[in-house]
N, CA, C and O atoms as a Tinker XYZ file with bonds, in Angstrom:
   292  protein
     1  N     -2.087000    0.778000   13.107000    73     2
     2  CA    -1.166000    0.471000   12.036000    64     1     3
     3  C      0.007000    1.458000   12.114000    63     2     4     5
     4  O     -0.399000    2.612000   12.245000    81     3
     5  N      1.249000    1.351000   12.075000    73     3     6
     6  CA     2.356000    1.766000   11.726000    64     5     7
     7  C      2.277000    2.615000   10.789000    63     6     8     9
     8  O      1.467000    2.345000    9.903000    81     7
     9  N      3.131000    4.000000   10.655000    73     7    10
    10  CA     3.395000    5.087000   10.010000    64     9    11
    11  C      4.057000    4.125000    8.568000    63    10    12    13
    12  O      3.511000    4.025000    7.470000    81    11
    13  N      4.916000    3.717000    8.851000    73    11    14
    14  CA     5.995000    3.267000    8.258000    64    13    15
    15  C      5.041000    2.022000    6.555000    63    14    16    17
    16  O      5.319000    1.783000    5.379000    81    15
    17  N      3.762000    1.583000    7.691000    73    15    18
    18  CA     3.231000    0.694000    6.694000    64    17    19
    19  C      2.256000    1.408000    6.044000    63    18    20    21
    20  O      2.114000    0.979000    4.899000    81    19
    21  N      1.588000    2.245000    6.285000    73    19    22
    22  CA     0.790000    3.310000    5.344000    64    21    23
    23  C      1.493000    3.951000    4.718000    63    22    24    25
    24  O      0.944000    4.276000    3.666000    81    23
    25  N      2.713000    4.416000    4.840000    73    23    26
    26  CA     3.262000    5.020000    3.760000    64    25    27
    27  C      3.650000    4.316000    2.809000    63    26    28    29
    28  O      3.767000    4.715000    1.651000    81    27
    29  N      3.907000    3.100000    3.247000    73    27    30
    30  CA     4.569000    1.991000    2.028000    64    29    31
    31  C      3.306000    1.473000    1.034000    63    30    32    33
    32  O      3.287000    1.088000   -0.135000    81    31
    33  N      2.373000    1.629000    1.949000    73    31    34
    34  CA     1.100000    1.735000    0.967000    64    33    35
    35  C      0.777000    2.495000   -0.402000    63    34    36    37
    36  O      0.745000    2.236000   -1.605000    81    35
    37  N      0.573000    3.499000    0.394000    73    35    38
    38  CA     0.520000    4.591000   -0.282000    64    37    39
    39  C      1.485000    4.698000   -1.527000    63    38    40    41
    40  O      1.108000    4.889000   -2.684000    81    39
    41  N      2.922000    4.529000   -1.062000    73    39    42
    42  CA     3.891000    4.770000   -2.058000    64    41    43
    43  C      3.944000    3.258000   -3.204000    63    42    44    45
    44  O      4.545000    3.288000   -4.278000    81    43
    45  N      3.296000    2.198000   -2.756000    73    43    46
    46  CA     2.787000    1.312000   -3.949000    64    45    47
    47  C      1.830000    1.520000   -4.709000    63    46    48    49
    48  O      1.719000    1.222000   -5.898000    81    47
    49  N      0.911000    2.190000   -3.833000    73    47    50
    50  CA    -0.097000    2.328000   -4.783000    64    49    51
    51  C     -0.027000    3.715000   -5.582000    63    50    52    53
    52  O     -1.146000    4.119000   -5.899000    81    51
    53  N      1.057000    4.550000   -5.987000    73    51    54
    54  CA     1.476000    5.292000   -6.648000    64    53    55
    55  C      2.918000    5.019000   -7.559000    63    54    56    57
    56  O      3.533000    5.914000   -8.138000    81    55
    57  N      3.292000    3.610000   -7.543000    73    55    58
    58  CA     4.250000    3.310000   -7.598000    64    57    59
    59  C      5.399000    3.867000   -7.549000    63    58    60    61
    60  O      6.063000    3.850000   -8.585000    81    59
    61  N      5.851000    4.390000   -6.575000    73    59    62
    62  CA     6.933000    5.127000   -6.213000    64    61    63
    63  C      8.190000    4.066000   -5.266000    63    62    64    65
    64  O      7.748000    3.234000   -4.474000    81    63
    65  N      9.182000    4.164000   -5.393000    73    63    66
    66  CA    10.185000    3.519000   -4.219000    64    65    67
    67  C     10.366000    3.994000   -3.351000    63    66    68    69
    68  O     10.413000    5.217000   -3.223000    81    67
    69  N     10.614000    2.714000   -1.992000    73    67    70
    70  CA    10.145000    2.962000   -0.924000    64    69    71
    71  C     11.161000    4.354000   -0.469000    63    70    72    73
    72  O     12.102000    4.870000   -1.071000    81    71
    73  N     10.464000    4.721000    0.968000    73    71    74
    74  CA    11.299000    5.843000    1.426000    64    73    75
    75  C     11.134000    7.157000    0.675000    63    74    76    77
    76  O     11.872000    8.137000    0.772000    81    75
    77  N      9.843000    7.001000   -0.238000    73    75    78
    78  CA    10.175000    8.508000   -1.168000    64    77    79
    79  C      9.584000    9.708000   -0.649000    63    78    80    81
    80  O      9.970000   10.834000   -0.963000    81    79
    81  N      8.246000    9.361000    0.488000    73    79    82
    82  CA     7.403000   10.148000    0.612000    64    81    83
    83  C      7.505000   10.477000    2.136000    63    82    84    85
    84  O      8.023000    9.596000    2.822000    81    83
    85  N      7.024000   11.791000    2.864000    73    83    86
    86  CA     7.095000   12.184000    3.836000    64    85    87
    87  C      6.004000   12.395000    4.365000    63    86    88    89
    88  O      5.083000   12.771000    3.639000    81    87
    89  N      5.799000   12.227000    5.689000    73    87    90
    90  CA     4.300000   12.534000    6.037000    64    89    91
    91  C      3.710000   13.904000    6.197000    63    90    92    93
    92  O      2.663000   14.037000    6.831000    81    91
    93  N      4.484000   15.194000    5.516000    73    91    94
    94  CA     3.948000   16.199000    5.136000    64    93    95
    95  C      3.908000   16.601000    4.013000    63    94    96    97
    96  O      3.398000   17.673000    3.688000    81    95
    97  N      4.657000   15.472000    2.941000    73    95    98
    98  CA     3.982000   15.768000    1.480000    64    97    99
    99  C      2.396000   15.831000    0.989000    63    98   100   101
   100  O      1.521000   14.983000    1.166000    81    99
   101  N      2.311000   17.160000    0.291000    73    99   102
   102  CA     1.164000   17.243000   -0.003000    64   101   103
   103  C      0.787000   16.470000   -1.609000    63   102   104   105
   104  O      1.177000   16.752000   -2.742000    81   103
   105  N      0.084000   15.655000   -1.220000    73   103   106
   106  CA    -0.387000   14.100000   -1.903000    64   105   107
   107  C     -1.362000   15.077000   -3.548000    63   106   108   109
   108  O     -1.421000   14.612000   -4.686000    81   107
   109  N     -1.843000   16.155000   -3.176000    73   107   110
   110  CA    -2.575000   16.648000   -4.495000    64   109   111
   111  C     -1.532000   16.809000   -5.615000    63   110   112   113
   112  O     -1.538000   16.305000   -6.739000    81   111
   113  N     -0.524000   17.733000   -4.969000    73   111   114
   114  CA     0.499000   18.145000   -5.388000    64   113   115
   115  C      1.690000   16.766000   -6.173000    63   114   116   117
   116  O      2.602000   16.931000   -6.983000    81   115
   117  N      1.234000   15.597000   -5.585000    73   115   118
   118  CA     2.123000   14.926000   -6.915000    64   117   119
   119  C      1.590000   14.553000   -7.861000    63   118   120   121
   120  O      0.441000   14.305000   -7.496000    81   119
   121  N      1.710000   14.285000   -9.170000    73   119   122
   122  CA     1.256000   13.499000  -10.188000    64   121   123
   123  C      0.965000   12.465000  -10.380000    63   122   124   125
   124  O      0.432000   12.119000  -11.434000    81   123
   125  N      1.279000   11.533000   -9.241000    73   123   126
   126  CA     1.533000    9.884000   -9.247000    64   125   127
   127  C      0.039000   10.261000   -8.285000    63   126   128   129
   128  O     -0.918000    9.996000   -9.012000    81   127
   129  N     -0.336000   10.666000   -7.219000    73   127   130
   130  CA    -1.249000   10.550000   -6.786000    64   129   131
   131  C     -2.709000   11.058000   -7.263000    63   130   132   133
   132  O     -3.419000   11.817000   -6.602000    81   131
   133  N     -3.075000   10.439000   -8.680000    73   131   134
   134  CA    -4.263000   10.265000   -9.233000    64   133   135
   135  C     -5.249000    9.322000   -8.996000    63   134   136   137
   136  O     -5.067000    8.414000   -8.185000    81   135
   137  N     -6.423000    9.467000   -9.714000    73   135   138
   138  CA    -7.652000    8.526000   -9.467000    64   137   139
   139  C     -7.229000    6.846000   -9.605000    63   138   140   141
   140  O     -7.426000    5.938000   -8.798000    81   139
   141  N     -6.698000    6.823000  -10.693000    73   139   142
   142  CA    -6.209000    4.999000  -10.679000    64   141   143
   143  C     -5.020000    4.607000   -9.351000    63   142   144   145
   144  O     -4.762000    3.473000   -8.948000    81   143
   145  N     -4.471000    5.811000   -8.889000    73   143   146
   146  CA    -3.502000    5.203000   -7.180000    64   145   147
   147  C     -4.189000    5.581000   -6.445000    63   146   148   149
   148  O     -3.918000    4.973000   -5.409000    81   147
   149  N     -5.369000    6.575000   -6.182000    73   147   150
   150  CA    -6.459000    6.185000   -5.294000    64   149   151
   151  C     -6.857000    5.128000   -5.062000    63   150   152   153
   152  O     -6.656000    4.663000   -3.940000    81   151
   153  N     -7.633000    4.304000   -6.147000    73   151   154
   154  CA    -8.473000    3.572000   -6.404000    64   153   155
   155  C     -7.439000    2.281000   -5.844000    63   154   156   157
   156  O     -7.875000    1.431000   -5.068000    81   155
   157  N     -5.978000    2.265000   -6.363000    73   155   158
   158  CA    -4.984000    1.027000   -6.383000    64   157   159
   159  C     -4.619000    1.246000   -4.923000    63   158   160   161
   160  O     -3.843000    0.427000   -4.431000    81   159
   161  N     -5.103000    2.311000   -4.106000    73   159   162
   162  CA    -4.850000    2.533000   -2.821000    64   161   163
   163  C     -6.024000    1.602000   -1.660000    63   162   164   165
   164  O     -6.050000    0.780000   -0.744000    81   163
   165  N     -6.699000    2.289000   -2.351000    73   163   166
   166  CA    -7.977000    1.189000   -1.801000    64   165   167
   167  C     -7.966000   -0.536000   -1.335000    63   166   168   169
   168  O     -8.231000   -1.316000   -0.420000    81   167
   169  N     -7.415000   -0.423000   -2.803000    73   167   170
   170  CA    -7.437000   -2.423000   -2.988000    64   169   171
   171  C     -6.269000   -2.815000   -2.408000    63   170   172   173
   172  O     -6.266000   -3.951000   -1.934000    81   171
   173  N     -5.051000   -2.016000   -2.305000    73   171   174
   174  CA    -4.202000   -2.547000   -1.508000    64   173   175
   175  C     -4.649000   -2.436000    0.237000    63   174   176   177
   176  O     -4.321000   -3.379000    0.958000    81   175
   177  N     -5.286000   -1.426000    0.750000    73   175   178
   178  CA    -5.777000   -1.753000    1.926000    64   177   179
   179  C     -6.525000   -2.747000    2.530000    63   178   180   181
   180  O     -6.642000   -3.009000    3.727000    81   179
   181  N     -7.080000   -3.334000    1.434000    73   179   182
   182  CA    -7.879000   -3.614000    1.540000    64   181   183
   183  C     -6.731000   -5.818000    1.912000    63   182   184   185
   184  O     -6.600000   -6.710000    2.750000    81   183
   185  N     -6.339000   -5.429000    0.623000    73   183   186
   186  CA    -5.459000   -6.952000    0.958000    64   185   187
   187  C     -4.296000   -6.849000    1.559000    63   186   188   189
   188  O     -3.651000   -7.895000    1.640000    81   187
   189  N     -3.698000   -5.603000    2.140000    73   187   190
   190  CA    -2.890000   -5.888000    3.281000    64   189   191
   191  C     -3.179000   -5.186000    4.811000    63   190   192   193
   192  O     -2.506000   -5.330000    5.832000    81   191
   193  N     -4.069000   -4.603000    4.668000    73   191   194
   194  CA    -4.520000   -4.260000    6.197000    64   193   195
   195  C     -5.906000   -5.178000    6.559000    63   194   196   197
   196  O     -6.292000   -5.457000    7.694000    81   195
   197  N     -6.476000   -5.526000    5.416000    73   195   198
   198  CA    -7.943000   -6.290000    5.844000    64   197   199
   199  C     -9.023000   -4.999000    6.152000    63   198   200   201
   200  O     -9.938000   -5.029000    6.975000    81   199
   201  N     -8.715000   -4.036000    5.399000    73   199   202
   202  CA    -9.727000   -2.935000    5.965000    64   201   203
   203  C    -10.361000   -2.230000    4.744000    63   202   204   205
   204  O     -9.781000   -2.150000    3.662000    81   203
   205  N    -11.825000   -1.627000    5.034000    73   203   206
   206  CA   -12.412000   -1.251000    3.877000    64   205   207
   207  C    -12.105000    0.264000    4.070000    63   206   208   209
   208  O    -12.096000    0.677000    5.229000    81   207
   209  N    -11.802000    1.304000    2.858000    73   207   210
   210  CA   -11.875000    2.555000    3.525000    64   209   211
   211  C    -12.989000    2.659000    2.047000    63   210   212   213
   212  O    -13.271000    1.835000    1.178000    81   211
   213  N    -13.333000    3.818000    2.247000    73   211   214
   214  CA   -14.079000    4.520000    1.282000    64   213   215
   215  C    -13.198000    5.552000   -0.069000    63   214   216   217
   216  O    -11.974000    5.567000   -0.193000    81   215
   217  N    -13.897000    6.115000   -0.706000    73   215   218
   218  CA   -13.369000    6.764000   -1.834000    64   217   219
   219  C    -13.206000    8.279000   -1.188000    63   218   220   221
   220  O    -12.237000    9.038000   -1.213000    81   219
   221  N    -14.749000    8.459000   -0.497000    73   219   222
   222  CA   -14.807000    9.746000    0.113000    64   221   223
   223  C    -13.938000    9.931000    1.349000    63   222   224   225
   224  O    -13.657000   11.091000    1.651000    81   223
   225  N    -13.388000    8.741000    2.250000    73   223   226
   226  CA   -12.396000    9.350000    2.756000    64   225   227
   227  C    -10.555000    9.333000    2.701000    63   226   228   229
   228  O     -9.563000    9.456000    3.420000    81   227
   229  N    -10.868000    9.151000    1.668000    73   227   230
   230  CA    -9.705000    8.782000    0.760000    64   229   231
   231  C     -9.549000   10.425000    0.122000    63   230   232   233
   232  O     -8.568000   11.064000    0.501000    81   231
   233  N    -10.048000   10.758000   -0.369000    73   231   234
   234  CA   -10.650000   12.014000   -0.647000    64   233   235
   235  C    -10.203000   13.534000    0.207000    63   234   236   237
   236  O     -9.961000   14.612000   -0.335000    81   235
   237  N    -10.183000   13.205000    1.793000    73   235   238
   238  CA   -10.062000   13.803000    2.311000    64   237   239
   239  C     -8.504000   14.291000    3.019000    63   238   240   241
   240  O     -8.128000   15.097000    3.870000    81   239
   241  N     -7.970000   13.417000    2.232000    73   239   242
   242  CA    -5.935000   13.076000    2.998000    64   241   243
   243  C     -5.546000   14.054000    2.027000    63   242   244   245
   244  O     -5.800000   13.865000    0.837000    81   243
   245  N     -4.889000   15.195000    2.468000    73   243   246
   246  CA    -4.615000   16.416000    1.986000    64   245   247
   247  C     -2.907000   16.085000    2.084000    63   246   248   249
   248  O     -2.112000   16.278000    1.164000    81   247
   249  N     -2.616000   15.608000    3.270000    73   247   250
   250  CA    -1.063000   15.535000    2.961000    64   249   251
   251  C     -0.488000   13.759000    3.429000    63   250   252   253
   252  O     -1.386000   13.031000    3.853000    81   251
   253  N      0.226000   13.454000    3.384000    73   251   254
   254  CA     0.329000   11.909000    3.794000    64   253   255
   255  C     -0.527000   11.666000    5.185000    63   254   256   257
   256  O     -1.571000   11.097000    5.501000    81   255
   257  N      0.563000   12.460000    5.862000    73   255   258
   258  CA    -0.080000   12.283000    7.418000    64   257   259
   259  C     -1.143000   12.003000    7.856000    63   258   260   261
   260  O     -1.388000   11.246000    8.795000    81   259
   261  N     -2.084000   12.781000    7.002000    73   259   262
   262  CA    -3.833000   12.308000    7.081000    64   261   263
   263  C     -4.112000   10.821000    7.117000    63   262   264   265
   264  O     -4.681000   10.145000    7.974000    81   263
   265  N     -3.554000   10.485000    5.942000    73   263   266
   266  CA    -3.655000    8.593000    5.674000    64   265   267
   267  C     -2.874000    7.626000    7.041000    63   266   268   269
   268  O     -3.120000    6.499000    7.472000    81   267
   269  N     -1.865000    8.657000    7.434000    73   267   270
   270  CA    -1.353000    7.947000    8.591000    64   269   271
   271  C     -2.335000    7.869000    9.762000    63   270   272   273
   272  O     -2.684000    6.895000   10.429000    81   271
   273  N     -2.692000    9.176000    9.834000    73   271   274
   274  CA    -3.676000    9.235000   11.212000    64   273   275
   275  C     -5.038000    9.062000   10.934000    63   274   276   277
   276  O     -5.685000    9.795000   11.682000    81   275
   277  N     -5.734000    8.432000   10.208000    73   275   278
   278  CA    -6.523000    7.686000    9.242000    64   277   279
   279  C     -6.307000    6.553000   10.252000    63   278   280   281
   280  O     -7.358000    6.497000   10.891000    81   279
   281  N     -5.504000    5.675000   10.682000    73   279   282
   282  CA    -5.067000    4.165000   10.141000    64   281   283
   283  C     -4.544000    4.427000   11.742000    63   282   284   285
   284  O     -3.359000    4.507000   11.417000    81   283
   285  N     -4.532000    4.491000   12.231000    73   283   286
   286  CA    -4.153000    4.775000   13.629000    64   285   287
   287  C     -4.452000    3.837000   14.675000    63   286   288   289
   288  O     -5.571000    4.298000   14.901000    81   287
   289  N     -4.365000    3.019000   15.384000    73   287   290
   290  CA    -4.928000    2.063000   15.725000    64   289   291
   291  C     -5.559000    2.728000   17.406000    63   290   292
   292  O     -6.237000    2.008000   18.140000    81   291
């Protein structure tokens, strides 16, 4: 998967506009990235990549990049 489409992920499921986030923002560190844009992170992977991830490794993406190289094909 594309850098470009995990971040756009990500940045929906925090509702943020596009282009806001960098792949060395640290994801704890914003406010938008709480348990309900976790969770809204999930379900969007889920209906636009077709892929299941977990909570626990969802859990583990410390800065964007993680989620990018997560998704890596």
């Amino acid at each position: 998967m594309k850098e470009k489409d995990v971040i756009s992920m990500l940045e929906d499921a925090m509702d943020l506009e596009r282009d806001v986030l960098d792949p060395m923002d640290i994801l704890e560190d914003m406010p938008e990235w709480d348990s309900l844009s976790k969770l809204s992170f999930l379900t969007i992977v889920k209906e636009k990549a077709g892929r299941t991830i977990s909570v626990n490794d969802v859990a583990t993406f410390v800065v964007v990049q993680d989620a990018v190289d997560y998704f890596k094909d």
